[in-house]
C-alpha positions in Angstrom: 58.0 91.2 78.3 56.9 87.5 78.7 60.4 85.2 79.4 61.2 81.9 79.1 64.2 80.0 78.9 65.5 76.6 77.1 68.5 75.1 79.3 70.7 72.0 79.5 73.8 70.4 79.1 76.3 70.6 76.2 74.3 68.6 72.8 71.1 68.5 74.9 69.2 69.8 71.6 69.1 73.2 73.6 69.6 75.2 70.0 67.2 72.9 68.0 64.6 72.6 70.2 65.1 76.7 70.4 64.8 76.7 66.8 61.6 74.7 66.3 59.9 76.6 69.4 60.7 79.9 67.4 58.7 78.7 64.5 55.9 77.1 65.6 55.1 79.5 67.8 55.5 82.6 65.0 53.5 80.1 62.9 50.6 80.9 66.2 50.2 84.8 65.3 53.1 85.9 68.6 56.4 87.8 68.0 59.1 86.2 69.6 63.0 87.6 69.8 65.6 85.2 71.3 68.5 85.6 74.0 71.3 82.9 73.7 74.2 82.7 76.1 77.7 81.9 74.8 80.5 80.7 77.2 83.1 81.4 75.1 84.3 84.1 72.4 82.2 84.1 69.3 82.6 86.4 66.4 79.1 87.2 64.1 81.8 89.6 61.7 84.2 88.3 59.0 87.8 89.5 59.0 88.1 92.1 55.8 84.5 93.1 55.5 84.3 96.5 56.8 82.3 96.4 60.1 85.4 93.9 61.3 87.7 96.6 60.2 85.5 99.5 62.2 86.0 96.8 65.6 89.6 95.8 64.9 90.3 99.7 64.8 88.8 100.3 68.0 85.2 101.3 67.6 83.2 100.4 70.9 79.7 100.1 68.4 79.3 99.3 65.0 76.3 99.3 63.4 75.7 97.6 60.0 72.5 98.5 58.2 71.0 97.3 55.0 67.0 97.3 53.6 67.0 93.8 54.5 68.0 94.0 58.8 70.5 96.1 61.1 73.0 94.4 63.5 74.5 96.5 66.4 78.0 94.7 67.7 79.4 96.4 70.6 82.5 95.7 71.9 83.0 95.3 75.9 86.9 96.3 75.5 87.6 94.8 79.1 83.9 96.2 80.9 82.2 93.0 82.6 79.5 90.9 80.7 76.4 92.5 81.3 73.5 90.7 83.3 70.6 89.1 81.0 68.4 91.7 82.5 70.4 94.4 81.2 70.6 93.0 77.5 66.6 92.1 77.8 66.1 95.7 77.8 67.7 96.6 74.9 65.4 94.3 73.1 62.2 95.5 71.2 58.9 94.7 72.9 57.4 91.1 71.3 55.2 88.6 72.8 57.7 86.2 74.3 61.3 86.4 74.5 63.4 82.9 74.4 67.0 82.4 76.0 68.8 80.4 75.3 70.9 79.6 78.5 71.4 81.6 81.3 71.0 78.6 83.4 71.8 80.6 86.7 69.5 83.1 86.4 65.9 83.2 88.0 63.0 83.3 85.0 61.4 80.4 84.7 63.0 77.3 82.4 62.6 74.2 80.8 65.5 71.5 80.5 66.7 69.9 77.4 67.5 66.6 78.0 69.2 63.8 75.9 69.9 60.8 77.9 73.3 60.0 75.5 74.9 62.9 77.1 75.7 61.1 80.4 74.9 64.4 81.9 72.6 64.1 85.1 69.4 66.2 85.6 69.3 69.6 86.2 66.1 70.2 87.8 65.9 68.3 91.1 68.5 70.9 92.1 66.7 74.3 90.6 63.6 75.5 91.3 63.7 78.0 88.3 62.5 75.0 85.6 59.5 74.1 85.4 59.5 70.8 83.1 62.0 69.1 81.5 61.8 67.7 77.7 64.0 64.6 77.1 64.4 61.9 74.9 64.1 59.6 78.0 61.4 59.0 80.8 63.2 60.2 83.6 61.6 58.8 87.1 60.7 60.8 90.5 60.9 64.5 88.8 58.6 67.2 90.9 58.3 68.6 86.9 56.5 67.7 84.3 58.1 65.7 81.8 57.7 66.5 77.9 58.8 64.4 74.9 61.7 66.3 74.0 60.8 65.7 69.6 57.5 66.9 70.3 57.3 70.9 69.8 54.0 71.5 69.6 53.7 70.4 73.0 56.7 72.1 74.5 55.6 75.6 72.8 51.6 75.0 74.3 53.3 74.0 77.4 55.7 77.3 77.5 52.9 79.4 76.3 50.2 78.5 78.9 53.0 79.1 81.3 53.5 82.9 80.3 49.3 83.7 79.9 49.6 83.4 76.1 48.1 80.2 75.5 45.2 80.3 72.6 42.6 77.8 72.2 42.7 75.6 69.2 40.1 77.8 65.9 39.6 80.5 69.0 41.6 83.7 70.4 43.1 84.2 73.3 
């Protein structure tokens, strides 16, 4: 599978730019699946509705299934957080997989940026990404440098990167 990963501080526009990327480039003809990285606890299940009550009684998975999608939740119970390489693979094959995160880890990146963050750059220090999009013109990067509101240029960027780039009217 084809990676590539969005990263950045805390309110860099990391989700939103995530977002937008997923539908333009659905809107191109690809499949795409996303990976995000939380840092702290999150819950996707409502207390009361029976799939909580299947966790809160102990169940290691829970699978919740309907015409419309299915969810698996699976519950660590104490085992270590498993590497992004691990999760990848439980994934179904698409054309490019987006995460969200992951900033330590070795595919290939770009940085959200937002210069209102006070937050300094990340890539002069990481090889791993390969532009950065910001709302500023940041000075001296080795990267290319990619107006942070403009998607379409971000996704053609991203998928020229991963060998999936179309021509404009003409296929790949």
């Amino acid at each position: 599978m084809r990676l590539y990963g969005i990263t950045g501080w805390k309110n860099s526009g990391k989700t939103t730019l995530m977002e937008r990327l997923v539908d333009d480039i659905t809107a191109r003809g690809y499949s795409v699946s996303t990976v995000k990285h939380a840092h702290h606890s999150f819950d996707v299940d409502h207390p009361g509705k029976d799939s909580f009550r299947h966790r809160m009684a102990g169940a290691r998975q829970v699978l919740l299934a309907s015409r419309n999608r299915w969810a698996l939740m699976h519950e660590l119970r104490g085992e270590p957080e498993p590497a992004l390489d691990e999760l990848l693979h439980r994934l179904s094959p698409v054309d490019l997989v987006l995460i969200e995160g992951y900033k330590r880890d070795r595919h290939p990146k770009i940085e959200a940026h937002r210069n209102a963050t006070g937050q300094p750059l990340i890539a002069p220090d990481d090889d791993t990404i390969r532009a950065v999009a910001s709302d500023s013109a940041p000075k001296d990067l080795a990267v290319p440098v990619l107006d942070l509101n403009d998607t379409r240029a971000i996704a053609a960027f991203i998928l020229r990167e991963v060998g999936l780039h179309k021509e404009e009217g003409g296929a790949s």
